[in-house]
Rosetta silent file (secondary structure, phi, psi, omega in degrees, C-alpha in Angstrom):
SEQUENCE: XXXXXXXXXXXXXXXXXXXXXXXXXXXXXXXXXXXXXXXXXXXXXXXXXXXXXXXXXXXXXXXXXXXXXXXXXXXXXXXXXXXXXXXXXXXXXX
SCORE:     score description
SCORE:     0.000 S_00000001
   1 L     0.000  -31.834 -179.425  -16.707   28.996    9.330 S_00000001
   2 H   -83.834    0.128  168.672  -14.011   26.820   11.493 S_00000001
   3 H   -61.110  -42.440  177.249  -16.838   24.475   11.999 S_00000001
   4 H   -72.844  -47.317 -177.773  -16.944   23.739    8.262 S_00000001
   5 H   -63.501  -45.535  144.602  -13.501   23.484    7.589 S_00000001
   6 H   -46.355  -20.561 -153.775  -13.199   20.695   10.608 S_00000001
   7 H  -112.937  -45.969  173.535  -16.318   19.188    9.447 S_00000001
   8 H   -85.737  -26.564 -177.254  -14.896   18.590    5.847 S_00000001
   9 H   -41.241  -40.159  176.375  -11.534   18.321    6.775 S_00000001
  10 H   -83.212   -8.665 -169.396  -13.091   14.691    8.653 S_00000001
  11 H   -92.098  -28.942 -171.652  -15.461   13.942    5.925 S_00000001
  12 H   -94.714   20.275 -171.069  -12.494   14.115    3.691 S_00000001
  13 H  -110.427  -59.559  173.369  -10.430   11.664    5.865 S_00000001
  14 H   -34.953  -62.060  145.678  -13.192    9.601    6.193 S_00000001
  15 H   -19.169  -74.202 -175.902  -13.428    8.976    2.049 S_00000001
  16 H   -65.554  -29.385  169.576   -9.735    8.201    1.829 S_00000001
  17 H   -59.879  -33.633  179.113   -9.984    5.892    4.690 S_00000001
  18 H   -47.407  -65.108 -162.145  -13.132    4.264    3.289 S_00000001
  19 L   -87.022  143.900  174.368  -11.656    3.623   -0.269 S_00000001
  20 L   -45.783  162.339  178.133   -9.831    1.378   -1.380 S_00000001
  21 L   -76.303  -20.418  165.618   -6.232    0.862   -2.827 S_00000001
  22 L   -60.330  -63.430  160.846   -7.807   -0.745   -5.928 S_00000001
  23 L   -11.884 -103.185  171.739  -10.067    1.983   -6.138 S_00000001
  24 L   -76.770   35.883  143.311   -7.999    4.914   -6.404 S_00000001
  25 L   105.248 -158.385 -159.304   -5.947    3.118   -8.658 S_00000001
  26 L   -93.392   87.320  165.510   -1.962    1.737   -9.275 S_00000001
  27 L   -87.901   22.876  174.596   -0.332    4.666   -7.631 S_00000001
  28 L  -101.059    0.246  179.808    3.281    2.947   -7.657 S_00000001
  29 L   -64.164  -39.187  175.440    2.768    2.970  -11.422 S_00000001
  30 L   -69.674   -7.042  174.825    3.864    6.553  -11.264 S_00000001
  31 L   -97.592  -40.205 -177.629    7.173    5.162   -9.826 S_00000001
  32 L  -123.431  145.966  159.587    7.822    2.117  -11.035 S_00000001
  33 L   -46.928  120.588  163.113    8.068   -0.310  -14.155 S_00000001
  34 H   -35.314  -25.493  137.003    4.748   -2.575  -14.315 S_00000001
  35 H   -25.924  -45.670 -151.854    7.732   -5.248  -13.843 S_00000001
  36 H   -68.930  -50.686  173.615    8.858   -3.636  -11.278 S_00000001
  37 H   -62.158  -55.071 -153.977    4.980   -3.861   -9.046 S_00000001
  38 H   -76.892  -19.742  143.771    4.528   -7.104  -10.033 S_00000001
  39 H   -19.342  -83.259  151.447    7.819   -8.318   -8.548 S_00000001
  40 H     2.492  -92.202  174.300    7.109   -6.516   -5.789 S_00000001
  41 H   -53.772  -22.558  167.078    4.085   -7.833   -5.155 S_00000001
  42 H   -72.148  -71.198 -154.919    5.168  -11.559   -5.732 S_00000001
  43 H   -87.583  -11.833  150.780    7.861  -11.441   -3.121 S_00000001
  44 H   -55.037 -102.630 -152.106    5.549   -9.641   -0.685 S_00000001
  45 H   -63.704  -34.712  170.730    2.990  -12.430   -0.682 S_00000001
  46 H   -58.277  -41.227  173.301    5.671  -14.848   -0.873 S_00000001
  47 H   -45.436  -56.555 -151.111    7.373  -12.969    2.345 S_00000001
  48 H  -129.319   11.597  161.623    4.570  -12.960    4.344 S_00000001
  49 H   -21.836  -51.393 -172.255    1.937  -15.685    3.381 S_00000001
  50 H   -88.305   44.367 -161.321    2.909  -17.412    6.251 S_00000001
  51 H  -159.240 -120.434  -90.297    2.015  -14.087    8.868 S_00000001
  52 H  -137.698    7.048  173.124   -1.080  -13.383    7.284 S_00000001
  53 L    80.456  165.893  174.540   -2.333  -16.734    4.917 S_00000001
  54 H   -53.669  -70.099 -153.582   -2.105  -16.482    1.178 S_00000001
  55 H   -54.436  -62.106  163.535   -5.432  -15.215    0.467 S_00000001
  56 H   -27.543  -56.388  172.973   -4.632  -12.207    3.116 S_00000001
  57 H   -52.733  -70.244 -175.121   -0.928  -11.823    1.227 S_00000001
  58 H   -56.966  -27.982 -176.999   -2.369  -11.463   -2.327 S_00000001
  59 H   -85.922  -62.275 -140.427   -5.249   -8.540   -0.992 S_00000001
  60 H   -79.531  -41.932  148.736   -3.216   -6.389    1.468 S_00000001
  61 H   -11.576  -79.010  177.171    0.535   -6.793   -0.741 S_00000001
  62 H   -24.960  -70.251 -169.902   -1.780   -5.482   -3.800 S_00000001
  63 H   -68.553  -50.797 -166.286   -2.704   -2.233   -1.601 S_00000001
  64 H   -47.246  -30.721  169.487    0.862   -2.059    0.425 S_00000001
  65 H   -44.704  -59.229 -177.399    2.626   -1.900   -3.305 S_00000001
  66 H   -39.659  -75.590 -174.182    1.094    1.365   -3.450 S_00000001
  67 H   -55.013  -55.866  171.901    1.879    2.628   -0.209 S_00000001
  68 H   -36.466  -55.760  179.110    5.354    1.614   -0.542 S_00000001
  69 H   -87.543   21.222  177.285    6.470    3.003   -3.742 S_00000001
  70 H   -94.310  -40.804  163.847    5.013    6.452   -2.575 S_00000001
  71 H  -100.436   -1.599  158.374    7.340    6.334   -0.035 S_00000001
  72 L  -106.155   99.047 -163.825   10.307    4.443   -1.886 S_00000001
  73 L   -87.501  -15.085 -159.080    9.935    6.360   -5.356 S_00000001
  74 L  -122.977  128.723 -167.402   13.410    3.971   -6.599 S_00000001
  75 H   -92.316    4.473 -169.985   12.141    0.434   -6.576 S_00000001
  76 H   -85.812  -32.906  175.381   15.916   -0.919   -5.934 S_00000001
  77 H   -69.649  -45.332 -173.318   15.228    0.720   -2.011 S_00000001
  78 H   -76.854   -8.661  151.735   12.246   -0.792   -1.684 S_00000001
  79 H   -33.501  -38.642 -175.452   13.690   -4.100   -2.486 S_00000001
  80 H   -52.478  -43.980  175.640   15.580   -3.785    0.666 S_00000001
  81 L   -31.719  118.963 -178.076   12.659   -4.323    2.690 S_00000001
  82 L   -61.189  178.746  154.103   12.778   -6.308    5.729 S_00000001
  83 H   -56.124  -41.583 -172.837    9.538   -8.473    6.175 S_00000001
  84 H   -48.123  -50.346 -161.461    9.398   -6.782    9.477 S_00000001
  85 H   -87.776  -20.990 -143.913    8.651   -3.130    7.224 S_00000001
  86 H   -96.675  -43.561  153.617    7.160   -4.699    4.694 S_00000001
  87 H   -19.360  -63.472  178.031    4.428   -6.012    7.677 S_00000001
  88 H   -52.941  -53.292 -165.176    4.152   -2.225    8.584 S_00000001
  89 H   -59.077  -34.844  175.922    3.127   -1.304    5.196 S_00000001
  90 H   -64.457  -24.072 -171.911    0.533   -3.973    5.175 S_00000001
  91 H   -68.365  -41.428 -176.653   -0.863   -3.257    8.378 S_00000001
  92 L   -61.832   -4.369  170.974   -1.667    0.126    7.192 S_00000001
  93 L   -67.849  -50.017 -129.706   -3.851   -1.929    4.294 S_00000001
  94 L   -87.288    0.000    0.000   -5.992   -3.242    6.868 S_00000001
């Protein structure tokens, strides 16, 4: 029985790693004004175009928005964000 529970416990890591941020949807939506992402997400790819090219900036920004307001629920903190954190969040896009 602890075989199974280890066996989905990785199958079900495996999934979330797999899918995308698009995928399972806007979750900063539950936090924030649709204003509020797309700010966001503008001065993210403006931040860090030049670290990671435009094209890069507009995909992984899109998922880090996500990531972000899940752990900034108040979009005036996550404003704060150095590039340097805002970097972290992206990397965790990738």
């Amino acid at each position: 029985m602890e075989k199974g529970r280890i066996l989905l416990v990785i199958v079900s890591l495996t999934v979330v790693t797999i899918i995308s941020c698009k995928t399972v949807g806007r979750i900063a939506a539950k936090y924030w004004l649709n204003r509020e992402i797309k700010e966001f997400v503008s001065n993210c790819e403006d931040k860090t175009a030049f670290i990671v090219g435009k094209d890069n900036a507009a995909k992984y920004c899109d998922c880090a928005v996500d990531i972000v307001a899940e752990q900034y629920h108040n979009y005036q903190d996550a404003k704060k964000l150095s590039v340097t954190a805002i970097i972290d969040f992206i990397n965790r896009c990738k």
